[in-house]
C-alpha positions in Angstrom: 14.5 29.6 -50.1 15.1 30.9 -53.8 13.3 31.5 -56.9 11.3 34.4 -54.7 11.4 36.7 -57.6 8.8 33.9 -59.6 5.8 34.6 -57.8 3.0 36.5 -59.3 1.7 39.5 -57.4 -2.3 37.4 -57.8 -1.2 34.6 -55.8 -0.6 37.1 -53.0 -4.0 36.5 -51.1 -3.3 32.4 -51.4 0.7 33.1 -49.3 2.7 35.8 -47.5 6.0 36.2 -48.6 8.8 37.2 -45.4 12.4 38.7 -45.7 14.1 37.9 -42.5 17.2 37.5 -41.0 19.2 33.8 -41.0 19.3 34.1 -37.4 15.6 34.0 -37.1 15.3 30.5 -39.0 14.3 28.1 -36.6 12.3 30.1 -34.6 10.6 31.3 -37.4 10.3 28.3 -39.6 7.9 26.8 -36.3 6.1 30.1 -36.0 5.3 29.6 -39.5 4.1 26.0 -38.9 2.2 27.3 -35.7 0.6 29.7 -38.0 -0.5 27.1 -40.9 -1.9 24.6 -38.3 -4.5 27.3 -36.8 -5.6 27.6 -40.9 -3.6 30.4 -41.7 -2.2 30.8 -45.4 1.3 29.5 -46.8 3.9 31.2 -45.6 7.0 31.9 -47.7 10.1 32.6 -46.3 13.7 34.1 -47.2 16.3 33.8 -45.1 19.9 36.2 -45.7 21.9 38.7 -44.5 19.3 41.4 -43.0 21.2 44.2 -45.6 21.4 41.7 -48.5 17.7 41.5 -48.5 17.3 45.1 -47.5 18.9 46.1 -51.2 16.5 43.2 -52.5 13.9 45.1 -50.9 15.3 48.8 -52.7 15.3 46.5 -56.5 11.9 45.9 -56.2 12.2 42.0 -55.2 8.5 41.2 -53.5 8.0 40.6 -50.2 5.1 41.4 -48.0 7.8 41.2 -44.8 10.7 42.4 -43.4 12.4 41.4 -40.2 16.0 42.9 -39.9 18.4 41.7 -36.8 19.3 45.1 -36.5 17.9 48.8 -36.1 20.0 50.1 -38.4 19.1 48.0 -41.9 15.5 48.7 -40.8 16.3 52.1 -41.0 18.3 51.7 -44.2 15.3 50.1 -45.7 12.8 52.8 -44.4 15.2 55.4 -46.4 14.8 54.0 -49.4 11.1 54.0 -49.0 11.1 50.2 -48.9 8.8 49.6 -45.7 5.6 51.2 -44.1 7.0 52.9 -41.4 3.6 52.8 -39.2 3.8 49.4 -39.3 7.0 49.3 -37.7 8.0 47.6 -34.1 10.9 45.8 -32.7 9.4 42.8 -31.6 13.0 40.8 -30.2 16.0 41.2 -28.9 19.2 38.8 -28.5 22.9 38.0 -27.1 26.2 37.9 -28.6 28.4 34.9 -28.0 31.5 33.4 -28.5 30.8 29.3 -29.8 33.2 26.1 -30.1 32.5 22.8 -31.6 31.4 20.8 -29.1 34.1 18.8 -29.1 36.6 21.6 -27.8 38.9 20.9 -24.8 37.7 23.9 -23.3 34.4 25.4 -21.9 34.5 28.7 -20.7 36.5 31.0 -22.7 38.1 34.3 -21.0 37.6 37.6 -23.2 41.3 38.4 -23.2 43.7 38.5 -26.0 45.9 36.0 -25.0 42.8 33.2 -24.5 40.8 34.3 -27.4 44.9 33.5 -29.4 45.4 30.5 -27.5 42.2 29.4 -28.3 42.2 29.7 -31.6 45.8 28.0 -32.1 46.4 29.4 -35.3 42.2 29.1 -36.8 40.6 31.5 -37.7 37.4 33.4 -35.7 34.4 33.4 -37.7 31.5 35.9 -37.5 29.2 38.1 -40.2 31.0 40.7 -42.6 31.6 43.3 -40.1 30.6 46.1 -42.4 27.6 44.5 -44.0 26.3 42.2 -41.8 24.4 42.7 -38.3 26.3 40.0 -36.1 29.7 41.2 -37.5 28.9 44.9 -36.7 28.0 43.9 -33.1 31.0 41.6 -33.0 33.3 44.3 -34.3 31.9 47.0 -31.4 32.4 44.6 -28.5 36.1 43.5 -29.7 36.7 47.3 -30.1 35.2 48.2 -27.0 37.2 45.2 -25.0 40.5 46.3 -26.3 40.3 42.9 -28.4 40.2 44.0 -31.8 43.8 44.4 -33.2 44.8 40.7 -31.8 42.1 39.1 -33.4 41.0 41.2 -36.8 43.8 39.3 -38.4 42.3 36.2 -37.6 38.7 36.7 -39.1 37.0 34.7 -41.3 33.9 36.7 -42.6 30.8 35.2 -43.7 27.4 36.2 -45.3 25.1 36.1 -42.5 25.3 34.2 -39.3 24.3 31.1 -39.6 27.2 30.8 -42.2 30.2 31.8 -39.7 28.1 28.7 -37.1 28.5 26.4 -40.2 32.0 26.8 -40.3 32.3 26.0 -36.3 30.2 23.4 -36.7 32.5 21.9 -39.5 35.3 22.8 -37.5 36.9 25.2 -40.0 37.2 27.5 -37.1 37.8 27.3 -34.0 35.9 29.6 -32.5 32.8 32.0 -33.8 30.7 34.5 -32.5 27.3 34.2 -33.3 23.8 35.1 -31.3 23.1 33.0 -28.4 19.9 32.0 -30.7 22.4 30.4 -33.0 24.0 28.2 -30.0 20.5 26.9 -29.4 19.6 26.0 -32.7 23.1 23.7 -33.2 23.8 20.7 -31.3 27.3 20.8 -33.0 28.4 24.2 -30.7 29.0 24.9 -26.9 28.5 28.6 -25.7 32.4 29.1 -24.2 31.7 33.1 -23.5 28.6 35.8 -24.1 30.0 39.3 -24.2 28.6 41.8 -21.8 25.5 43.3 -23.0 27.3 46.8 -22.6 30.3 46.1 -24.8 28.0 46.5 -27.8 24.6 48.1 -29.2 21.1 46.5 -28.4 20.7 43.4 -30.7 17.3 44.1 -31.8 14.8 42.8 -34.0 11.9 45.4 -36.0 9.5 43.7 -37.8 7.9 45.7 -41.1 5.1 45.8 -43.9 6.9 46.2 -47.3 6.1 49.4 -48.9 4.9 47.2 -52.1 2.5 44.7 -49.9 -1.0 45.0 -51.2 -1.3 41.4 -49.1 -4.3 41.7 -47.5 -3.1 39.0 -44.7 0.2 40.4 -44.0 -0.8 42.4 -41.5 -2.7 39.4 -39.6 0.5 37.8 -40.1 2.6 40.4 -38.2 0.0 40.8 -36.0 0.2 37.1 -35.3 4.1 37.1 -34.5 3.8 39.6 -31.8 0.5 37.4 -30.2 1.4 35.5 -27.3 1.7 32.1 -29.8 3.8 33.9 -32.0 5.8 35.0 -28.8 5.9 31.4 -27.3 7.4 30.4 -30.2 10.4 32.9 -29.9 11.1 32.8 -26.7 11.4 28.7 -26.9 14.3 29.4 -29.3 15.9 31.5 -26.8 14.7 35.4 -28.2 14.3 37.6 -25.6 10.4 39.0 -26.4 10.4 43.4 -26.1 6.7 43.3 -26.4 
């Protein structure tokens, strides 16, 4: 959602304004709803690229919540003094996959050069801007560390955040992506053809934050409410492995 900037720091008691992560949208958009049916307050939700809003976050734009899909925005975002720090926990974690349309003649995808080149037959392999965004870090550390990464670099198509670089799978502008397994789940359009081992790259996890700014008197029962066990049910339903 846009137009963020717009609302006035008085309505803050009537809605809880969230930062998070475009992986996080389905799972979150129903936690949300979860939330309003058992009379909670509107909830107001931006989804981006977890450093995109992080520098929001540094400018002053208002938010009451952050969730970043990676340890290392968080702590970007704690530097700059933009989150309370004691209000901090990582709350999820998640899996990196390689995805196809589902239409693709193939279903299980070896992680070698030569099938990763084959498969692609010439597309391009889409994922997150690997200096920028969390997926295309994590994609970038688990080519490296699988020897893949100088046959396929010149075949990447970076995006802005995840669920940009399943879009273009889905649309079939690429053959193949690699996106969270979360993703997968969330598009009917996609078949999982390979999940790198969890070794090959860093922890995919997910902290959760008060905003340094928040005087929101029910963003903490918010947070409070995504790490209950409804909030919890609701993640894990969407395929997020729960830390907590």
């Amino acid at each position: 959602m846009g137009g963020l900037a717009a609302n006035a720091p008085a309505a803050a008691q009537d809605s809880v304004t969230i930062f998070a992560a475009a992986s996080l949208k389905d799972a979150l958009d129903e936690a949300a709803r979860t939330w309003r049916a058992a009379g909670g307050v509107e909830i107001k939700i931006s989804y981006a690229g977890s450093m995109a809003l992080a520098r929001q976050l540094e400018q002053g734009a208002p938010a009451d919540i952050f969730i970043s899909a990676d340890i290392e925005t968080m702590d970007y975002a704690a530097s700059r003094k933009s989150i309370r720090p004691d209000s901090r926990f990582n709350l999820l974690q998640n899996r990196l996959v390689v995805v196809a349309a589902k239409s693709a003649r193939f279903d299980n995808l070896p992680l070698t050069a030569e099938a990763l080149t084959q498969a692609l037959a010439g597309g391009r392999l889409t994922t997150g801007e690997v200096k920028s965004v969390p997926v295309g870090r994590y994609a970038q550390a688990a080519l490296q560390k699988l020897g893949l990464w100088s046959a396929v670099e010149p075949r990447l198509a970076m995006t802005e955040n995840v669920r940009a670089a399943l879009a273009f799978v889905t649309r079939g502008e690429a053959p193949l992506g690699i996106v969270y397994a979360t993703d997968a789940v969330a598009e009917p359009g996609v078949k999982v053809v390979a999940q790198f081992p969890a070794g090959s790259h860093p922890p995919i996890v997910y902290p959760l934050a008060l905003t340094a700014q928040t005087k929101n008197p029910v963003a903490p029962k918010l947070l409070a409410f995504l790490r209950s066990n409804a909030g919890r049910a609701v993640f894990e339903k969407h395929g997020f492995i729960v830390l907590e």
